[in-house]
C-alpha positions in Angstrom: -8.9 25.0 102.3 -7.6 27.9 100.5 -9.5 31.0 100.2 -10.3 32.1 96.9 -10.1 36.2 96.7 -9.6 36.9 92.8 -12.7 38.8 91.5 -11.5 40.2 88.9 -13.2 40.8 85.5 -10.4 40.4 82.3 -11.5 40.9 79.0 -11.6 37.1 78.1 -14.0 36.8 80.5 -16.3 39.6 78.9 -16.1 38.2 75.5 -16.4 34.5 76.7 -20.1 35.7 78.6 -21.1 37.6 75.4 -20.4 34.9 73.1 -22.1 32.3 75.4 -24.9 34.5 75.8 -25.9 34.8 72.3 -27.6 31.5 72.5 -29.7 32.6 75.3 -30.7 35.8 73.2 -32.0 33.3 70.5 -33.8 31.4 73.6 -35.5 34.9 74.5 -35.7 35.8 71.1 -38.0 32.6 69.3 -40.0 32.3 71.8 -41.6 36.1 71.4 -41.3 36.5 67.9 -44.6 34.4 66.7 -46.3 36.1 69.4 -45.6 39.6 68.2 -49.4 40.9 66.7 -47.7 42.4 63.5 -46.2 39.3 62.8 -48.8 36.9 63.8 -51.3 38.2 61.8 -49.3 38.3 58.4 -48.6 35.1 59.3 -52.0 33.8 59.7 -52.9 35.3 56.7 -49.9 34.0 54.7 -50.8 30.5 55.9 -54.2 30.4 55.8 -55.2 29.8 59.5 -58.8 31.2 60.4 -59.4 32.9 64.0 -60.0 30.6 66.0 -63.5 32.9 67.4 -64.8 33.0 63.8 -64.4 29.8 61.4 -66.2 32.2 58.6 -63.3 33.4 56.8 -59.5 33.7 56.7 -59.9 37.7 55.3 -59.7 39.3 58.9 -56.7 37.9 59.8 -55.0 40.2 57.0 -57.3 43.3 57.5 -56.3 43.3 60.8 -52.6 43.4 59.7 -50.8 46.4 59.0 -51.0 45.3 55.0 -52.2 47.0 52.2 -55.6 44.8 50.6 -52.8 43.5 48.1 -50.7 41.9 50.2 -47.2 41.3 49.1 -44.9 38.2 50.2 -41.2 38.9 50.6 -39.7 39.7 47.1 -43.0 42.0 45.8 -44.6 38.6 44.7 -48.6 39.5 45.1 -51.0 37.3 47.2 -54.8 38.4 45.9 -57.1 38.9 49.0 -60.1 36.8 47.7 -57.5 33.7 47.8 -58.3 34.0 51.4 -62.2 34.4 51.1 -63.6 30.7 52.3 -67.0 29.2 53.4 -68.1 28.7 56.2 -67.2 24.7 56.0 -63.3 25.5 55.2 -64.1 26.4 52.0 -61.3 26.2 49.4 -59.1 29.5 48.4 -56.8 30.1 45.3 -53.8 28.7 47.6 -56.2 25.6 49.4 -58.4 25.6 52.5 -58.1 27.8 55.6 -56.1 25.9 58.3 -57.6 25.2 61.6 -56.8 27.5 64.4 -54.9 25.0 66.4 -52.6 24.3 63.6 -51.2 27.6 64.4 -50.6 27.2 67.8 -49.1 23.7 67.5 -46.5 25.9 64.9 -45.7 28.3 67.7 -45.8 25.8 70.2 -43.8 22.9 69.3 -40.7 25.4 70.0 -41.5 24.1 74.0 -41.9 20.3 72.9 -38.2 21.2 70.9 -37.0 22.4 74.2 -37.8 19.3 76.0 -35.9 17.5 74.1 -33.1 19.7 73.7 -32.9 20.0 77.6 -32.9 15.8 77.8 -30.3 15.6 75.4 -27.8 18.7 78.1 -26.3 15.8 79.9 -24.9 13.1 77.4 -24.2 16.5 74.8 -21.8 18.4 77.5 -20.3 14.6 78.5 -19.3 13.9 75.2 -18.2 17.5 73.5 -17.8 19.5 76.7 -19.4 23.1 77.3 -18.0 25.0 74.8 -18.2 21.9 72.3 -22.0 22.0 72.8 -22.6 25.2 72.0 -20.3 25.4 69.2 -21.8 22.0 67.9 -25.7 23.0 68.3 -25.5 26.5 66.5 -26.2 24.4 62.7 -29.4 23.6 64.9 -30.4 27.6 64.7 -29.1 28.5 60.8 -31.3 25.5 59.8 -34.3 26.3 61.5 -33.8 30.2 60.1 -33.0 28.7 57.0 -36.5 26.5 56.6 -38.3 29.4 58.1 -37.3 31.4 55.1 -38.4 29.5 52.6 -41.6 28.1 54.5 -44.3 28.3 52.0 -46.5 26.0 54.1 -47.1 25.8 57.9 -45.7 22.6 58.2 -42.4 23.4 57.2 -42.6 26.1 60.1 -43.3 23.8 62.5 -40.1 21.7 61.6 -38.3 25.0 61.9 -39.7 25.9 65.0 -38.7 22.5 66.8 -35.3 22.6 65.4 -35.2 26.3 66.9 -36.7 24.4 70.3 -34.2 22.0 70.3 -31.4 24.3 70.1 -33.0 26.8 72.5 -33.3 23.6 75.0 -29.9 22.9 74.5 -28.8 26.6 75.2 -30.7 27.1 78.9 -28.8 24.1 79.7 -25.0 24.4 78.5 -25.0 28.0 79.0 -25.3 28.7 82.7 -23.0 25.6 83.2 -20.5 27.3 80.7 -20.4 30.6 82.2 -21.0 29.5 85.4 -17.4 27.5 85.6 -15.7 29.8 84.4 -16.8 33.0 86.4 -14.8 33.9 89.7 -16.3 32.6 92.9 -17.2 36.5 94.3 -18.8 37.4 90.9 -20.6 34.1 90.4 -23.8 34.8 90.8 -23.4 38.2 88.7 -22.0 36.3 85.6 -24.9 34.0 85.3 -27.6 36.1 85.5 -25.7 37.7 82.3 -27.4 34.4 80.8 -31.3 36.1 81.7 -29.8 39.0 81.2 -29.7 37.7 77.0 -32.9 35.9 77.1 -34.6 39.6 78.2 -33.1 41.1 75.3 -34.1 38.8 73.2 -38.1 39.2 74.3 -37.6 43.2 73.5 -35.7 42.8 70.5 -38.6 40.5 69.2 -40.6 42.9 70.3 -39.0 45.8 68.2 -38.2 44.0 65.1 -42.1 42.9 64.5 -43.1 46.6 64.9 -45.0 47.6 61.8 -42.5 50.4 60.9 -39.8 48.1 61.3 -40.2 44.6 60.1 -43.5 43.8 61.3 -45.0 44.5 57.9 -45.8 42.8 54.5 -42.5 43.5 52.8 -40.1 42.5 55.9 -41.9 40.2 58.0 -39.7 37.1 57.0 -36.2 39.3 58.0 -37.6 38.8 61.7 -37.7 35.1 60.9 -34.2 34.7 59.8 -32.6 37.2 62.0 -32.0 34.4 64.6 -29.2 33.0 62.2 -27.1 36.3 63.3 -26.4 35.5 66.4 -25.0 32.4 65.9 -22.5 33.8 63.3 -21.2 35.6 65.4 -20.7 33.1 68.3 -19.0 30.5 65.4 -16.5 33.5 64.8 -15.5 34.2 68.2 -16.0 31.2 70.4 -13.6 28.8 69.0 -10.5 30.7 69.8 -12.0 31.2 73.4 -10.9 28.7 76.2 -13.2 25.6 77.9 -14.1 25.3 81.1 -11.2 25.2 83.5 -13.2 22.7 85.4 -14.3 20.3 82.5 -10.9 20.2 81.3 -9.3 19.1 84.7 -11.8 16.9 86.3 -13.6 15.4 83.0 -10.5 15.3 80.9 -8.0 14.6 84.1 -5.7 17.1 82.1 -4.5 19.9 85.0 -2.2 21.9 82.7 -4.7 22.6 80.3 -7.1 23.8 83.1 -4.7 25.7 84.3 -3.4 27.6 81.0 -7.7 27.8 80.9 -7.7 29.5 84.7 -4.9 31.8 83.9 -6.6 33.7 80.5 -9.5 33.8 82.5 -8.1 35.3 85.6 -5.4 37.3 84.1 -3.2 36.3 86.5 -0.7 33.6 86.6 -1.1 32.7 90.3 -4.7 30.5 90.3 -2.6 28.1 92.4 -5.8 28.2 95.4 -8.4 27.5 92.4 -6.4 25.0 90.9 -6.6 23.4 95.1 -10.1 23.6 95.2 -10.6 21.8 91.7 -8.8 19.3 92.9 -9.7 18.2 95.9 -13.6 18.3 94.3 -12.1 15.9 91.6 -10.2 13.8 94.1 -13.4 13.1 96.4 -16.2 12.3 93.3 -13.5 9.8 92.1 -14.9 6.9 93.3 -18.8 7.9 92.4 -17.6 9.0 88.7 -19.8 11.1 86.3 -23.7 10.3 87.4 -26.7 9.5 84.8 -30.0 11.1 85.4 -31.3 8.2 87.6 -28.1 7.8 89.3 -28.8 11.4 90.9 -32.8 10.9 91.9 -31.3 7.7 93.8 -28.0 9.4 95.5 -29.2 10.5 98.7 -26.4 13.1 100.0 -27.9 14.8 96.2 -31.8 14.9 97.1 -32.1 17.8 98.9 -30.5 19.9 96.4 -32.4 18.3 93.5 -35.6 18.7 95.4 -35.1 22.7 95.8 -33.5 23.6 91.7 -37.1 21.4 90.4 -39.0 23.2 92.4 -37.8 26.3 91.5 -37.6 25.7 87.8 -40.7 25.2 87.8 -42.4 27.8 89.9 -40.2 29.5 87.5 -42.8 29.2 84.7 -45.6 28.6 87.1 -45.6 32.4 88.4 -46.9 33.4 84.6 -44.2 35.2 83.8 -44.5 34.1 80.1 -48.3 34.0 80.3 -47.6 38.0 80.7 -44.8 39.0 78.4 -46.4 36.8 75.6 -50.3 38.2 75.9 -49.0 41.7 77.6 -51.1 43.3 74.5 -54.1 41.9 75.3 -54.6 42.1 78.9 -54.5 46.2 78.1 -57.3 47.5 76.9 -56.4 48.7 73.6 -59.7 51.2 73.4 -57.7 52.9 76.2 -53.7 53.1 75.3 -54.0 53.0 71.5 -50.9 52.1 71.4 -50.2 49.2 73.2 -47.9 47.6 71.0 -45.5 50.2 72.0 -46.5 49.6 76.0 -45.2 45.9 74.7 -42.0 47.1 73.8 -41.4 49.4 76.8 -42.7 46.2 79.5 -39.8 44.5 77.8 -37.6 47.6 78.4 -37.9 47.5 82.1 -37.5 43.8 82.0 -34.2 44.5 80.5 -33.0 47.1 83.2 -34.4 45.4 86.3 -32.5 42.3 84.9 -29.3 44.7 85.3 -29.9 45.7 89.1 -30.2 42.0 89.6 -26.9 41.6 88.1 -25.4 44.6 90.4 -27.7 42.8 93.7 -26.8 39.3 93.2 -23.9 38.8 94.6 -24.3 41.5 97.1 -28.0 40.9 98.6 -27.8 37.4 98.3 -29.9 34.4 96.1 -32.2 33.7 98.5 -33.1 37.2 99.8 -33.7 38.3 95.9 -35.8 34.7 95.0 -37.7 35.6 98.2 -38.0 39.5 98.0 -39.0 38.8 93.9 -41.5 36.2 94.9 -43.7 38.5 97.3 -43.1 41.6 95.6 -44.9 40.0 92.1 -47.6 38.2 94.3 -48.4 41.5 95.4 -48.6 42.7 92.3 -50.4 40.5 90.7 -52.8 41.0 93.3 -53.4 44.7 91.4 -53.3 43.1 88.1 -55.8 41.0 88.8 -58.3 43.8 90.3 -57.8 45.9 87.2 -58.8 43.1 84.7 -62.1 43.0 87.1 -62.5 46.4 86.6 -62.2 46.2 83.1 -64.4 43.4 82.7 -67.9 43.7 80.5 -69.7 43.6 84.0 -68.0 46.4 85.4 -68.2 48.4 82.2 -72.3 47.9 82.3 -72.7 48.8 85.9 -70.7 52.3 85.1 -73.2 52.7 82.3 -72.2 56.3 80.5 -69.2 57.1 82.7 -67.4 53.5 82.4 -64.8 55.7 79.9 -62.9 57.1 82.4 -63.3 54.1 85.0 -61.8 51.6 82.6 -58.9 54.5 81.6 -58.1 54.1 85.3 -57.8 50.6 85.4 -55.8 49.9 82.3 -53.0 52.2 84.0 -53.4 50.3 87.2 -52.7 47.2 85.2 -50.0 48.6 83.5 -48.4 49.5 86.9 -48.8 46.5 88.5 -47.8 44.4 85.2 -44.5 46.4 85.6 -44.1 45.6 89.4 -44.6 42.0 88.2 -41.9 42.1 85.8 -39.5 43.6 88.6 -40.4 40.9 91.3 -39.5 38.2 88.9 -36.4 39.6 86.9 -34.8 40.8 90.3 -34.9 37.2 91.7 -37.4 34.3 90.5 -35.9 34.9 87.1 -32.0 34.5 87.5 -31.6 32.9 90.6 -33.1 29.2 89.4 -30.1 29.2 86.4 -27.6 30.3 89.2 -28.7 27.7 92.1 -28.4 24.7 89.0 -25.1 25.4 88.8 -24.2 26.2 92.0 -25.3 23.3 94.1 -23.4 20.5 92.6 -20.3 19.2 91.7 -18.9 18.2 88.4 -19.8 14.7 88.1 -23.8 15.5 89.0 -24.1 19.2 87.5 -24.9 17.6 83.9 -27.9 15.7 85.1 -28.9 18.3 87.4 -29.1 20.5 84.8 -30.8 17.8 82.7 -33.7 17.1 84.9 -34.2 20.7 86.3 -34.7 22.1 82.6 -36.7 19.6 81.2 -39.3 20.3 84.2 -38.9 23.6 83.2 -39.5 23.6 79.7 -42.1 20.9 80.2 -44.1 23.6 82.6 -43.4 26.4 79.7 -45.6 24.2 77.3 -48.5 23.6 79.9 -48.5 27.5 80.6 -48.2 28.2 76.8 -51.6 26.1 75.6 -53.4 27.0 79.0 -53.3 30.5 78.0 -53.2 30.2 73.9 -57.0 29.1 75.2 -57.7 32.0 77.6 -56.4 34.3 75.1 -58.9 34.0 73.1 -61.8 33.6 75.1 -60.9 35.5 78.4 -58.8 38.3 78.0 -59.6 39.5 74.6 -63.3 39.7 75.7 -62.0 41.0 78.8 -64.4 38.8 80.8 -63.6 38.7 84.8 -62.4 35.3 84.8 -59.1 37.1 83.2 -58.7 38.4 86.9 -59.5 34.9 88.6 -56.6 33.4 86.4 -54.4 35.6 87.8 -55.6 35.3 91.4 -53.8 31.5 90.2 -50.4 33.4 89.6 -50.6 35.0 93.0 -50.5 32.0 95.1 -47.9 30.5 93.5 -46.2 33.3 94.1 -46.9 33.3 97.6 -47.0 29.6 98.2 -43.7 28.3 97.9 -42.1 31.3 99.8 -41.6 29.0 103.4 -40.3 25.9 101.6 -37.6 28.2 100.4 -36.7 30.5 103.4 -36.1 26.6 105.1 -34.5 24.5 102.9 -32.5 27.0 100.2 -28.9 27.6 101.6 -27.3 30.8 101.0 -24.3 30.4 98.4 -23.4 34.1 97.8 -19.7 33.6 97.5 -18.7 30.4 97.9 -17.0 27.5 96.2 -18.7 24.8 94.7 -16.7 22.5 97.4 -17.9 24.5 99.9 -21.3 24.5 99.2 -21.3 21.2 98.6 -19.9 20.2 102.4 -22.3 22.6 103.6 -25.5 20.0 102.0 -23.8 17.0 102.8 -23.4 18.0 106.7 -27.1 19.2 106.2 -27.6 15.6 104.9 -25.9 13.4 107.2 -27.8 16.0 110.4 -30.8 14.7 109.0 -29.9 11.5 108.8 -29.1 11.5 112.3 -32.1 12.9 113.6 -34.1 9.8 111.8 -31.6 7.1 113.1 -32.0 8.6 116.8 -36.1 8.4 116.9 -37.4 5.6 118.8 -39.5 2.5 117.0 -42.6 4.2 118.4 -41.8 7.6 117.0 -40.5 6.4 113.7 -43.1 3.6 112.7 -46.3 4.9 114.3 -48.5 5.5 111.8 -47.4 2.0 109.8 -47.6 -0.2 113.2 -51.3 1.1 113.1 -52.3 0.5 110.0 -50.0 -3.0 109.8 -51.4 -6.5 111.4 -48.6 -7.7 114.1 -48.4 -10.6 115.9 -46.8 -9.4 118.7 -44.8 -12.0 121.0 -46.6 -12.9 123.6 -49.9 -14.5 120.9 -52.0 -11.2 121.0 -52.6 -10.3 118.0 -52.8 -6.2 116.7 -54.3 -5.0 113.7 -56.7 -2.8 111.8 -55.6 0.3 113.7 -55.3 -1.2 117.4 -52.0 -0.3 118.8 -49.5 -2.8 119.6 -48.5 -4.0 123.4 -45.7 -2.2 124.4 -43.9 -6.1 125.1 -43.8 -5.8 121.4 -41.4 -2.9 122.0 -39.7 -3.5 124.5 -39.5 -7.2 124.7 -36.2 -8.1 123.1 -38.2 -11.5 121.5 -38.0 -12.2 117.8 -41.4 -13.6 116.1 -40.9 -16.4 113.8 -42.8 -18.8 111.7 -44.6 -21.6 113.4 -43.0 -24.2 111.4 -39.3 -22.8 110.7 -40.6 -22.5 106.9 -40.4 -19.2 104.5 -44.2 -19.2 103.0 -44.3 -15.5 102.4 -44.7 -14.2 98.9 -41.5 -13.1 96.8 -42.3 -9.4 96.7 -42.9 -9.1 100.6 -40.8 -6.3 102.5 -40.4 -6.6 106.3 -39.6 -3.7 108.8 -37.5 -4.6 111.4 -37.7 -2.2 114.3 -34.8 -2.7 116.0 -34.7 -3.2 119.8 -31.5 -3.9 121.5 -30.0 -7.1 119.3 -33.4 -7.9 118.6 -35.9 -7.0 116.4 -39.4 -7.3 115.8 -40.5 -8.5 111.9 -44.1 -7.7 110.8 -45.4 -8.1 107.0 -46.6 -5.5 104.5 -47.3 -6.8 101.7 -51.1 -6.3 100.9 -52.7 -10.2 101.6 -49.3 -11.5 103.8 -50.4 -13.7 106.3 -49.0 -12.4 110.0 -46.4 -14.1 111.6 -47.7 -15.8 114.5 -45.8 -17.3 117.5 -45.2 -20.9 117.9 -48.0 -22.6 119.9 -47.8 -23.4 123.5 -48.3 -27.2 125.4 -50.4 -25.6 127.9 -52.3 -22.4 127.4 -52.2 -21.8 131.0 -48.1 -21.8 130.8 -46.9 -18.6 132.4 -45.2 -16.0 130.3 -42.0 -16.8 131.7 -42.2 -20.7 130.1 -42.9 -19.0 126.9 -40.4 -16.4 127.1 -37.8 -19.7 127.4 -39.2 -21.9 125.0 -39.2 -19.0 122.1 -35.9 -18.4 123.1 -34.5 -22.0 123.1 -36.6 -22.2 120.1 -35.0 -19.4 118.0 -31.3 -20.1 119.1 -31.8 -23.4 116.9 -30.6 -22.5 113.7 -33.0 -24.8 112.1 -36.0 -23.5 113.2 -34.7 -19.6 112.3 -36.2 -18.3 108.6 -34.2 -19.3 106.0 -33.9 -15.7 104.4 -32.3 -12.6 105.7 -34.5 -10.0 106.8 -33.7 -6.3 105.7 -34.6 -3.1 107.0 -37.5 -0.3 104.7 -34.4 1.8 104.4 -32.2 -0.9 102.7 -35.5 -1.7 100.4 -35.6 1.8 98.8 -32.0 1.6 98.7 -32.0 -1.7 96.7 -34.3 0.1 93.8 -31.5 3.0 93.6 -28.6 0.6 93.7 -25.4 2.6 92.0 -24.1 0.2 89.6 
């Protein structure tokens, strides 16, 4: 195979990534925006929605915000406090009653049920329109969700804004990395796609400064922060069209090599990409005859398990390691009697979020994936090990034990959680955050990557949601009162980061610089060593434990069940059990295991209430095992007397269920 050297960065290549990532931003972006304080406070207020610790009235919500007591809706148009003043059973206002609590968090987090969908709908989207066709296609998707959030007068126009912004956020972690990871050079791979987290971080901080009270987190400008997430869209309709597709999509998926190779060349800015144009084609020349796969197709195509196995599980330890859980609530897991300012600490946690993100972009394809995923997944266990003992030590119990002096004792361990909430953020950026959006690309070919990406992102998204309600909960009622179970919850966060640090360091392969051919060979030679290794075991070692717990009817009329083990002439013996009569009265849905032995096998029921197959009945039952031996034998060589169905293997059973049409 040709060796691939170019590396080089062109200026297509620059504006491609930056016009890719702008949907990523808008990923990063809408999912911190709601949970800015400035801006979810006006919004409770402008919507009615009572605290969900005091059902009394809706009037703390906007004395808590950074409004004057006339508060003024975009335009100068005047909202009277005592609209907001209700009973305690819901009362009615000038504008109707106060809104349930949980109203507000199914607004903010339907954006993760939008994502679901959005990441469902990756596959048959980049079949059908391609990668840049997606993202061109799905940016309506964002200038109508800013567009109702604009004008949203009730909550339930913001939640069909927010899953419309979901949906096209879903679509974006899933077309993106595919986009810009098909396009980037084989030495820089890795580098270019964490460009993608790289967006989604600026995105969090940008939130972060825009709902600022001096900025737009304030009465006058609170919707600008809203309909800001139009912008970057804009600008990817004006400069995306007149960039090229994939090189890849256009010469496997559209069988048009001229085209990918015009593609190659702007990218490269070179006219010799004769060894890429090589290694695209002999990966389109061997998926051929399996053609593009469906989602199912995939979970059922076992040379693909191994790599599917790995990108779910780290997509989801992705969200699992509370990564949002602690950029979302970072405000309120420091005490705010102790930095006064903590919605400024928000704004600078998302400031080293940003600039670890870029040493993982200079490490990536350096260090390695798995050395960074590793290194990141330790290194924020650890941390979160400190986090955790500073929320005990800021917890009411500790602050009653210190009696006069808990001042400076809680001082102390708000900066120790601010430390180790920063060493958190650098574990995950350098490696737990990029690396699961690299490895989706990276370990498959063409015809699978859709659906890879497809079921990968929907786990993810579908763990984002869990992670969100779990701690819209213990927001309220655990780290706002600063109770110690905030530190237990944490504690949770450490051991998944610790836990799945062995299943990675054995089956995640290395793919720092490497073509996707090669890194495909590489699992498939992984694959069929595996297979291998089964196929050489012995019946004994392969079947043990379902030989003990199966009833047998071994050869020779003893019979072996309910945990006795078998005779070893039901191993060795090369004699096939039959039916007594020659007649098939098992149930339809039984599966036999034939062990083989030789040209033999032995055939034992599983189904739950299968009657065991016995051996025909002697004359004599003081014949010796020899006359047996040749009567069962004589017997079975009659093709009469054999079971009129084929027999098949556990193996070809699974297989049948994940036939390939």
């Amino acid at each position: 195979m040709c060796q691939i050297q170019n590396s080089r960065i062109t200026f297509i290549l620059v504006i491609t990534v930056v016009a890719s990532g702008m949907s990523s931003f808008q990923y990063g972006y809408n999912m911190a925006i709601l949970e800015v304080n400035t801006i979810s406070q006006i919004m409770h207020c402008k919507f009615r929605v009572h605290s969900s610790r005091d059902n009394n009235t809706c009037q703390q919500s906007c004395n808590d915000s950074h409004c004057d007591p006339m508060l003024y809706a975009l335009g100068g148009s005047p909202i009277n406090v005592s609209a907001f003043q209700v009973g305690r059973n819901g009362g009615q206002g000038e504008n109707g009653p106060c809104k349930s609590a949980s109203l507000w968090l199914i607004t903010v987090s339907i954006y993760t049920l939008g994502g679901m969908v959005g990441a469902i709908l990756t596959g048959i989207s980049v079949k059908i329109m391609g990668r840049k066709g997606t993202l061109l296609t799905m940016n309506p998707l964002s200038i109508i969700g800013a567009a109702l959030m604009w004008v949203s007068d009730s909550i339930y126009v913001a939640m069909a804004a927010r899953f419309i912004q979901g949906l096209f956020a879903g679509l974006a972690t899933g077309v993106v990395p595919l986009y810009v990871g098909e396009i980037s050079p084989t030495k820089i791979r890795g580098a270019v796609i964490t460009v993608h987290q790289l967006f989604v971080t600026l995105g969090l901080l940008v939130a972060q400064v825009l709902g600022h009270h001096k900025v737009w987190g304030n009465c006058h400008g609170w919707r600008y922060t809203l309909v800001f997430t139009a912008v970057p869209s804009l600008i990817q309709l004006l400069i995306l069209p007149s960039l090229p597709d994939s090189p890849r999509a256009i010469f496997i998926d559209q069988n048009w090599e001229d085209g990918a190779e015009k593609s190659l060349q702007l990218f490269r800015g070179t006219d010799d990409v004769q060894a890429e144009i090589d290694e695209i084609r002999e990966e389109r020349d061997d998926e051929r005859a399996s053609g593009q796969m469906s989602e199912w197709k995939l979970i059922c195509h076992r040379p693909s398990r191994r790599q599917l196995i790995t990108i779910s599980v780290v997509l989801v330890l992705q969200q699992l390691c509370g990564i949002n859980a602690i950029l979302l609530f970072v405000q309120n897991l420091i005490d705010s009697t102790v930095l006064k300012n903590n919605d400024i600490v928000g704004i600078g946690v998302c400031i080293a979020n940003v600039g670890i993100t870029v040493i993982a972009i200079i490490l990536m394809d350096w260090v390695g994936r798995k050395r960074l995923l590793l290194g990141g997944y330790i290194f924020a266990g650890f941390s979160c090990i400190l986090l955790a003992i500073s929320l005990l030590l800021e917890s009411s119990q500790y602050k009653e034990g210190l009696g006069s002096t808990h001042g400076e004792g809680e001082k102390h361990a708000a900066y120790l959680g601010l430390a180790s909430m920063i060493g958190f953020i650098l574990g995950f950026a350098v490696g737990p955050g990029p690396v699961p959006w690299i490895i989706t690309v990276e370990y498959f070919r063409q015809s699978s990557r859709p659906a890879a990406s497809t079921i990968g992102h929907f786990l993810n998204w579908l763990f984002n949601a869990a992670i969100f309600w779990i701690f819209s909960y213990l927001n309220e009622g655990t780290f706002k009162d600063k109770t110690n179970r905030a530190g237990f919850v944490v504690f949770f966060f450490m051991i998944i980061c610790f836990l799945p640090t062995g299943f990675l360091y054995y089956f995640m392969p290395e793919t720092k610089n490497k073509s996707f051919q090669n890194i495909y060979q590489e699992f498939s030679q992984r694959s069929r060593s595996t297979e291998d290794n089964n196929d050489n075991k012995t019946p004994t070692e392969s079947t043990q434990n379902l030989i003990t717990n199966t009833p047998i009817q071994a050869s020779d009329g003893e019979s072996v069940a309910n945990g006795r083990e078998a005779p070893a002439s039901a191993y060795t013996t090369p004699k096939r059990l039959y039916h007594p009569t020659g007649e098939d009265t098992r149930r339809p849905t039984e599966i036999d295991l034939r062990y083989q032995d030789g040209n033999e096998s032995l055939t034992s029921p599983l189904t739950r209430g299968a009657q065991p197959i016995t051996s025909r009945e002697t004359e004599s039952t003081s014949s010796s095992d020899t006359s047996l031996t040749t009567d069962s034998n004589q017997r079975l060589s009659t093709p009469s007397q054999s079971p009129p169905h084929n027999t098949f293997s556990f193996r070809e059973a699974i297989s049948a269920i994940c036939t390939e049409d």
